[in-house]
Structures are given as C-alpha cells and as structure tokens.
MIDOSE-1310 file (N, C-alpha, C; in nm, 2 decimals, decimal comma, always signed):
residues 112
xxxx	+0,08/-0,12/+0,00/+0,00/+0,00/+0,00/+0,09/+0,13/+0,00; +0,20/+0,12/+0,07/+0,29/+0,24/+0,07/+0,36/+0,23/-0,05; +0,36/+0,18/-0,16/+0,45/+0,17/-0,26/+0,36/+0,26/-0,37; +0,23/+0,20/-0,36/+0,12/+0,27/-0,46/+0,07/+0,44/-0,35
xxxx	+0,10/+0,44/-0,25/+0,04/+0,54/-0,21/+0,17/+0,67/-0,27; +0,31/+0,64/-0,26/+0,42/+0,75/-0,27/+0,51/+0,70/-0,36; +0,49/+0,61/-0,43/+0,55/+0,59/-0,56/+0,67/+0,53/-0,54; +0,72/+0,48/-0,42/+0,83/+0,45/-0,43/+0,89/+0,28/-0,45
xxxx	+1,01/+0,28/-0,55/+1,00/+0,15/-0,60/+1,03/+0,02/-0,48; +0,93/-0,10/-0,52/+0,95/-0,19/-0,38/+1,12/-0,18/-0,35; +1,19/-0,21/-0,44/+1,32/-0,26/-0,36/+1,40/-0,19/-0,29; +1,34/-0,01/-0,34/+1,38/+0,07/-0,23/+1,36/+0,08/-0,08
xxxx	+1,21/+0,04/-0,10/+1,14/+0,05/+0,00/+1,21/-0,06/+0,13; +1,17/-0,16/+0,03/+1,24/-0,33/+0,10/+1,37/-0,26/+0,23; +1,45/-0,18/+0,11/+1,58/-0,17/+0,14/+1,58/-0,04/+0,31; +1,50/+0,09/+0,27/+1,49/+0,18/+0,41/+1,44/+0,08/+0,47
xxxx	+1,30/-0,02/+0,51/+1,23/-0,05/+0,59/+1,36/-0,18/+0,67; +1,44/-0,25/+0,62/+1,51/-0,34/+0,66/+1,66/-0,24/+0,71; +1,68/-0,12/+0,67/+1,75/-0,03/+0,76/+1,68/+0,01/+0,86; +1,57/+0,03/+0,88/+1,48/+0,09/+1,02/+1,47/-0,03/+1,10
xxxx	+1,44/-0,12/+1,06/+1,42/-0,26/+1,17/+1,59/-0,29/+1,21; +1,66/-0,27/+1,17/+1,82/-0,28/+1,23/+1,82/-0,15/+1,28; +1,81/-0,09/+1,26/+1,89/+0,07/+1,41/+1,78/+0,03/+1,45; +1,68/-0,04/+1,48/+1,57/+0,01/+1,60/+1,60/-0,15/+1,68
xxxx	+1,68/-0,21/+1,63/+1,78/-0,33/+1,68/+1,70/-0,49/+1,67; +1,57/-0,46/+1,54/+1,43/-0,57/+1,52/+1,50/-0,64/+1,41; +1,62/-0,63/+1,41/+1,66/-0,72/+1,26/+1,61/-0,87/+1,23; +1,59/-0,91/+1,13/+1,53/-1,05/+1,14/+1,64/-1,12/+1,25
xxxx	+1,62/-1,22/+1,26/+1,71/-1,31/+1,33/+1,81/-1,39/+1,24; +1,79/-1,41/+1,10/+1,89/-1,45/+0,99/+2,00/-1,34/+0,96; +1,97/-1,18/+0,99/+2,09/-1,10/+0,98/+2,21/-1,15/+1,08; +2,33/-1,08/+1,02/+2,39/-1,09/+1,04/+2,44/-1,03/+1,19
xxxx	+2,44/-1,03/+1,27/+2,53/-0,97/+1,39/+2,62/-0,87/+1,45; +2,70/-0,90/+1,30/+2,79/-0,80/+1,25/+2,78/-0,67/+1,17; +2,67/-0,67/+1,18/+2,57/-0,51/+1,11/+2,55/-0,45/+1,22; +2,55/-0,46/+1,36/+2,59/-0,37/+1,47/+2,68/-0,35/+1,51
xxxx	+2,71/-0,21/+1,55/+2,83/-0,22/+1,60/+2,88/-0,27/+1,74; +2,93/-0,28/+1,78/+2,97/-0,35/+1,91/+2,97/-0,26/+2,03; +2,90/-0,28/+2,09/+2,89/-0,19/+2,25/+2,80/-0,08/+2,23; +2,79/-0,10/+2,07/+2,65/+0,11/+2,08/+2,48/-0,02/+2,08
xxxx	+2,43/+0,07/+2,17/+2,28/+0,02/+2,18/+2,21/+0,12/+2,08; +2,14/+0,02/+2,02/+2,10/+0,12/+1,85/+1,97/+0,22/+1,92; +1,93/+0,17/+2,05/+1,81/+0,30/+2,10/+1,89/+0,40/+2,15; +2,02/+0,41/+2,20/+2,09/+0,51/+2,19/+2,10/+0,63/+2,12
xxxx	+2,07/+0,61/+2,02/+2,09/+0,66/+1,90/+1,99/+0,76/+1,83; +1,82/+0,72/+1,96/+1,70/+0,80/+1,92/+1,75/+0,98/+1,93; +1,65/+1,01/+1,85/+1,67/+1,17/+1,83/+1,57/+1,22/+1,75; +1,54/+1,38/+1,78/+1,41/+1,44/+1,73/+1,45/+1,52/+1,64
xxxx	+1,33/+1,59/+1,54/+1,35/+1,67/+1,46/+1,22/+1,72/+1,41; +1,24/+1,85/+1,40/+1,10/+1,90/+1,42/+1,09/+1,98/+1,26; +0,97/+1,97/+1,23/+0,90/+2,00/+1,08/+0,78/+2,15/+1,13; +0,76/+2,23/+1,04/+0,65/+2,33/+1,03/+0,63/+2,28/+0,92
xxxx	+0,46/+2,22/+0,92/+0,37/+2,21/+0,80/+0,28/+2,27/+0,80; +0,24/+2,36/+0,63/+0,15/+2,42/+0,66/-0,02/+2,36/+0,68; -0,08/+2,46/+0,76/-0,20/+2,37/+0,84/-0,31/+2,32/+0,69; -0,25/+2,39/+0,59/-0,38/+2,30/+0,44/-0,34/+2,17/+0,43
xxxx	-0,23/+2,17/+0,49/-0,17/+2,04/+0,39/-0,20/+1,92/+0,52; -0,20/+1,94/+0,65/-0,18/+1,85/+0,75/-0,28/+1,73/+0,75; -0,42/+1,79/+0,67/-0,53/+1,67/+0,62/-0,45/+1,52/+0,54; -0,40/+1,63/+0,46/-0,38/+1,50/+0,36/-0,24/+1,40/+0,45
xxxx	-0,17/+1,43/+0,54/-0,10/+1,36/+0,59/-0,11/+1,31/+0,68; -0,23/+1,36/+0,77/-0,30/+1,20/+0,84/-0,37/+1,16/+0,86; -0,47/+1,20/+0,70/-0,51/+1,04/+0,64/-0,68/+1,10/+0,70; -0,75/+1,02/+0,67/-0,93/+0,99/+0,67/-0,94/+0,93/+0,81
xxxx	-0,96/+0,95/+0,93/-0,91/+0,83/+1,06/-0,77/+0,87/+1,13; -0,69/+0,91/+1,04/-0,57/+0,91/+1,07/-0,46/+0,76/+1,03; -0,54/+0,74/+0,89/-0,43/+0,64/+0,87/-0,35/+0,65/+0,80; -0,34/+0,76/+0,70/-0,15/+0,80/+0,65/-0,05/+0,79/+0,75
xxxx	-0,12/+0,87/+0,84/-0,03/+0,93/+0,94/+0,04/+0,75/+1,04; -0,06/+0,68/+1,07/-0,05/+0,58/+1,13/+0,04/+0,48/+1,01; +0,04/+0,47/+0,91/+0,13/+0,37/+0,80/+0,26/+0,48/+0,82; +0,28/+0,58/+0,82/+0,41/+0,62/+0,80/+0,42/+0,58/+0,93
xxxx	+0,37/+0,65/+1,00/+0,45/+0,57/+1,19/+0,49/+0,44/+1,17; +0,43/+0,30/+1,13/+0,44/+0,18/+1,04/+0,54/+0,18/+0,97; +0,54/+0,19/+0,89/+0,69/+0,19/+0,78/+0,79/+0,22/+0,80; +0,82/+0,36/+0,88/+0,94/+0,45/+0,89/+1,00/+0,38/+1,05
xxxx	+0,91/+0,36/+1,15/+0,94/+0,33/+1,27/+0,95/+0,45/+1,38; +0,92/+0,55/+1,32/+0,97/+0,68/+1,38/+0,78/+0,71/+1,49; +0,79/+0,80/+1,58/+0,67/+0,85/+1,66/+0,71/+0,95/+1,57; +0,61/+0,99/+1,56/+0,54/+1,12/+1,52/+0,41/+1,20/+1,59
xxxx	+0,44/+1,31/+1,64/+0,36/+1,37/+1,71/+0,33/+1,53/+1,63; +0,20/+1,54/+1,63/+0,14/+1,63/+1,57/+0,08/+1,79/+1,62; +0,13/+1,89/+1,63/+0,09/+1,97/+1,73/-0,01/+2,06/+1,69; -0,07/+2,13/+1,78/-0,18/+2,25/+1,77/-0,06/+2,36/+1,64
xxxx	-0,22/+2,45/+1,59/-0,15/+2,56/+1,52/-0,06/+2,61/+1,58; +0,08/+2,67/+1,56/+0,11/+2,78/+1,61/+0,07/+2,94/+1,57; +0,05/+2,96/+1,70/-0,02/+3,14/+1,73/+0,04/+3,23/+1,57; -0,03/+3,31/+1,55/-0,02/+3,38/+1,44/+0,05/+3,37/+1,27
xxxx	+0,05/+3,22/+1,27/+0,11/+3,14/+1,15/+0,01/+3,05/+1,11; +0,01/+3,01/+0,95/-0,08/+2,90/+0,94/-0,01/+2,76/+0,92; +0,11/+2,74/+1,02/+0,15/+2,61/+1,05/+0,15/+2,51/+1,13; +0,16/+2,42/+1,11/+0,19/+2,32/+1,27/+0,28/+2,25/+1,31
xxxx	+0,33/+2,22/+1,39/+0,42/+2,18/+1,45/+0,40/+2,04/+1,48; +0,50/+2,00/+1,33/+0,55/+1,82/+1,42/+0,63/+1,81/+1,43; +0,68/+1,69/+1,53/+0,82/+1,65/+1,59/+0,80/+1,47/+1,54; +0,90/+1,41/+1,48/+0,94/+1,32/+1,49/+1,04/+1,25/+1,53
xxxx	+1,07/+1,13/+1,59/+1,17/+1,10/+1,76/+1,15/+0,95/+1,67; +1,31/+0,93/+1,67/+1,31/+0,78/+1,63/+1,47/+0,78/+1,57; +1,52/+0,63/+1,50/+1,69/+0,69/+1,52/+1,67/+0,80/+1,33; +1,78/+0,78/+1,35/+1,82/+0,87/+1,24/+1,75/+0,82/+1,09
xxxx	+1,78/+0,68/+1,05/+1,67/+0,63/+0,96/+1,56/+0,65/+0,98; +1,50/+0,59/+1,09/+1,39/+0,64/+1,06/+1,30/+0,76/+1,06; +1,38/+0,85/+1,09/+1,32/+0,97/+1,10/+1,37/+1,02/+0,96; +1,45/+1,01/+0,90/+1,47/+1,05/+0,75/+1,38/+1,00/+0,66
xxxx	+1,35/+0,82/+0,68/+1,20/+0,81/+0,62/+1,09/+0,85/+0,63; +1,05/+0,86/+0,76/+0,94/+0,94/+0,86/+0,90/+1,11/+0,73; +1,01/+1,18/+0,76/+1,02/+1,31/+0,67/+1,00/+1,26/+0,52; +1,05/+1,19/+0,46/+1,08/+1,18/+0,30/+0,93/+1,11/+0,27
xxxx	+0,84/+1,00/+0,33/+0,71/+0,99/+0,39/+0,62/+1,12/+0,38; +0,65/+1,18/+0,43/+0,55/+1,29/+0,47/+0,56/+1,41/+0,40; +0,66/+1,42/+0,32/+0,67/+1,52/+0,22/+0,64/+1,45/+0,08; +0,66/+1,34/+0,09/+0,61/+1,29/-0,03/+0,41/+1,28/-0,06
C-alpha cells in the first residue's frame, strides 16, 4: 500500500524499511550480527526533529481516521507527534523522535 500510495519502488522500500528494523535493533534473526556495532545500543541513538507544515496540507498527511499518518508511523518506525497551530502562523508543528533512519524516512514519507 505504501509503494502505490508514494510511488516508491518496492526494492527501495524493502531496502529503508530493513535499515529501520536494524537501528531500532528488530533485525530479522537471519541478519547478520555483524551489522551492529559492538557496545553502541541502536536505542541510543534516538533523536528528534521538528517540521513546520503548513496547516492546508496536514489533512492530507493524516489520512481519513488518521491512517497515513498511522502507515508512516508503520513503515518508517519513527513517533510522530502532531501539534496544535502555532499562534499567528498558518503552520503546525510536528516532531518526529526515532533513530536517524527512521526519522529521515518518517520526513521523506511525509513530504512525499
């Protein structure tokens, strides 16, 4: 559904979503071991980054229900939190908190 929703080709996809399940340390159990590094704890590694979107557009990003918004949280691995307008702008304020993949998918998701 995410491939037809943002156009992106499956094996790309395959390829971020199996980098997000290794930093968030969910690797299959057939990975290798050696794809971590030794002594860093991959939840270590969480971190935020904050987006202004403008408030026309925030419909289309989470979704009928709120299920775009819920598949990107899904796919990318990242939280995404969504905030009230900010005072005399017509933007809003989200923060996304997850490691560094996923929060670059999380973004590249949600601008797409």
């Amino acid at each position: 559904a995410v491939q037809s929703h943002y156009g992106i080709p499956h094996s790309e996809l395959a390829k971020l979503h199996q980098l997000s399940l290794q930093q968030q340390g969910l690797a299959p159990i057939n990975q290798s071991a050696t794809q971590h590094l030794p002594g860093v704890d991959a939840n270590s590694q969480t971190t935020s980054q904050e987006l202004l979107i403008p408030n026309d557009l925030i419909g289309s990003i989470i979704g009928r229900q709120g299920t775009k918004i819920n598949e990107i949280r899904q796919v990318s691995g990242a939280q995404i939190k969504i905030g009230s307008q900010i005072d005399s702008t017509s933007d809003r304020h989200v923060t996304i908190t997850g490691t560094p993949i996923a929060i670059n998918l999380a973004q590249y998701l949600i601008t797409s």
